[in-house]
C-alpha positions in Angstrom: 111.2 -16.8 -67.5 111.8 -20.0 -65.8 109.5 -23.0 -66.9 108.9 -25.6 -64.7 111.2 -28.2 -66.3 114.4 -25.6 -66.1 114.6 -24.5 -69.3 114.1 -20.5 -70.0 111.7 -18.3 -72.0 112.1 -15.5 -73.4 110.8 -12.6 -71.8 109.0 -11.6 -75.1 107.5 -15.2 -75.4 105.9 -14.8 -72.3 102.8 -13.3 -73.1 101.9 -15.2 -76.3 99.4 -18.4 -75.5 101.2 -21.4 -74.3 104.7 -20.1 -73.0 103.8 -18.2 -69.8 104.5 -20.2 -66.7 100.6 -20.1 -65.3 99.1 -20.5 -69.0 96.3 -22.8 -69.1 97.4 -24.2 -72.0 100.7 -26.0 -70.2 98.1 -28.0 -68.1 97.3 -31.6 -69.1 94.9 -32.0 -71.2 93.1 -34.2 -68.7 92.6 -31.5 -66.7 89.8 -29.6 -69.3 87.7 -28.5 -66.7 90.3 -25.4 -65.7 88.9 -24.2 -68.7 85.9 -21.5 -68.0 83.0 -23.0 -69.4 84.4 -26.2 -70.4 82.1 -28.9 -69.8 85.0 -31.1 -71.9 83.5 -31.2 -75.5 84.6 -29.1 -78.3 81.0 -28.2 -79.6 80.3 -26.5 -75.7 83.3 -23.9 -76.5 81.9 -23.2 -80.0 78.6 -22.5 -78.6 80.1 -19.4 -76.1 81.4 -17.7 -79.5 79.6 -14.4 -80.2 79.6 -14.0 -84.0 80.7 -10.4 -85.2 78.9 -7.6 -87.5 81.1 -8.3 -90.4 79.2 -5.4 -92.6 80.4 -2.2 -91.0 84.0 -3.2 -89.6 85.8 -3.8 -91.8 84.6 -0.5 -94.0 85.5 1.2 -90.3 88.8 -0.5 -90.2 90.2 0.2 -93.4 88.8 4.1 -93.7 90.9 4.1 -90.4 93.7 2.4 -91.6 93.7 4.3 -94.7 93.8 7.4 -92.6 96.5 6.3 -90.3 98.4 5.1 -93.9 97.9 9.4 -95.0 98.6 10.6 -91.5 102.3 8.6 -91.9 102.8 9.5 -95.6 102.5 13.0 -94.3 104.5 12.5 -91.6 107.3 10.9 -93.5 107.2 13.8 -96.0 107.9 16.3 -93.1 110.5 13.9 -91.8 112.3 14.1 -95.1 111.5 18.1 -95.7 113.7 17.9 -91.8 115.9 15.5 -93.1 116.8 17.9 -96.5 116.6 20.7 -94.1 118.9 19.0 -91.7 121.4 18.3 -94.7 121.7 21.6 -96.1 122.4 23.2 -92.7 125.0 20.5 -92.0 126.2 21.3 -95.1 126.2 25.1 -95.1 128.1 24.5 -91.5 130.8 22.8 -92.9 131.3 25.2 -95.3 131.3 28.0 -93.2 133.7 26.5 -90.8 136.1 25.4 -93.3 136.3 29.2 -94.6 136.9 30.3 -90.7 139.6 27.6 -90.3 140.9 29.2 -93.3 140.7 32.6 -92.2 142.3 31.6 -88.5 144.6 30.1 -90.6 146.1 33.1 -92.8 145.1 35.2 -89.6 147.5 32.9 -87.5 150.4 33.1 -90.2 150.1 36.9 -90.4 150.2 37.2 -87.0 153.7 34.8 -87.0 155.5 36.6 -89.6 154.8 39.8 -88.0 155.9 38.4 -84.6 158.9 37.2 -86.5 159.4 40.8 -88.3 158.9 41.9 -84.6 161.1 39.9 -83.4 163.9 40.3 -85.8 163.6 44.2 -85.4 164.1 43.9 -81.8 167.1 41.9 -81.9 168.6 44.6 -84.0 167.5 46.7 -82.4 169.5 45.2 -79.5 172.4 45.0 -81.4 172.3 48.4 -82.2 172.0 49.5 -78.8 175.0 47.6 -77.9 177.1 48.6 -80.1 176.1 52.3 -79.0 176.7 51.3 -75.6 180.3 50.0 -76.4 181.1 53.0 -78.7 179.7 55.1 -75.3 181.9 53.4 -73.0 185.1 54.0 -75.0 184.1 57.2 -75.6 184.1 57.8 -71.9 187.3 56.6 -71.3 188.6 58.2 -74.2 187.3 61.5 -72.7 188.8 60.5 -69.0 192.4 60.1 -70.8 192.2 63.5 -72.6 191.1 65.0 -69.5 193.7 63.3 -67.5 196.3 65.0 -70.4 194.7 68.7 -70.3 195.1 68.1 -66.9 198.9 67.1 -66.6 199.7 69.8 -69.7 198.2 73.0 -67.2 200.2 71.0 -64.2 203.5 71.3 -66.8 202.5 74.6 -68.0 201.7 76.0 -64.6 205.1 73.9 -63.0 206.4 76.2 -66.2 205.4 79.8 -65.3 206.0 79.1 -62.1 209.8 77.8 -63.0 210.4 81.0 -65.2 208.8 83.5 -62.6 211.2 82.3 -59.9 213.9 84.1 -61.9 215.9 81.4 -64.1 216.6 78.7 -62.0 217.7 75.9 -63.1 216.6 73.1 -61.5 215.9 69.7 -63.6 212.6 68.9 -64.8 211.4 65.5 -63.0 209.9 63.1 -65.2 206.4 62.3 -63.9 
């Protein structure tokens, strides 16, 4: 809050007597007769106190004090029964995830070296199947060549019969 000479209050000042801006206490002290009731002596403002029953409140205040006192105890030992509560769960958490960590762990590794055992199965078995594939294709042309050589033997044989069926003659074998 702003006071009249510039300076600042605090907002929490503010309400205690003599630092609000309107207080009636910041007004010269000439000026009395903004006071309710003041007539300007100090005997006049003594005269507008009420005295109190001082018997029965303060028996009243401090059987409720003392009560408020129990009331917080008790509350405060629930708070700490939570608290301990509250403890033991955080603790029984990070227990448990620790051992599921753990297991993801060893779960994770198993699951690698299988995927590696996997893997290294398959690339035999790759090789493998290559290897059959290349024995195949040689195979193959193995099989064309013999063909190819039944084949040209029955063309000799038959060129053969035929040669000795036409009665002996001689004629010269061409080289193929």
């Amino acid at each position: 809050m702003d006071r009249r000479d510039g300076a600042t209050t605090p907002p929490y000042l503010s309400g205690y007597r003599g630092y609000g801006v309107d207080s009636p206490h910041r007004a010269s002290i000439r000026s009395t007769s903004s006071f309710p009731g003041a007539s300007g002596s100090v005997s006049s403002f003594h005269d507008n106190l009420q005295p109190s029953p001082r018997g029965t409140v303060p028996q009243t205040n401090s059987r409720a004090v003392v009560s408020a006192l129990k009331g917080l105890q008790e509350k405060i030992r629930k708070l700490e029964l939570e608290r301990a509560d509250a403890e033991d769960n955080l603790k029984n958490l990070a227990t448990e995830s620790r051992h599921y960590k753990d297991v993801l762990q060893k779960e994770l590794t198993v699951r690698e070296s299988s995927q590696g055992v996997i893997s290294k199965q398959n690339k035999q078995l790759e090789d493998d199947l290559q290897g059959a594939d290349a024995r195949c294709n040689l195979l193959e042309k193995q099989l064309d060549y013999m063909r190819k050589m039944v084949q040209t033997a029955e063309t000799d044989r038959d060129t053969a019969i035929q040669r000795s069926a036409n009665g002996g003659q001689t004629s010269r074998p061409t080289d193929i």
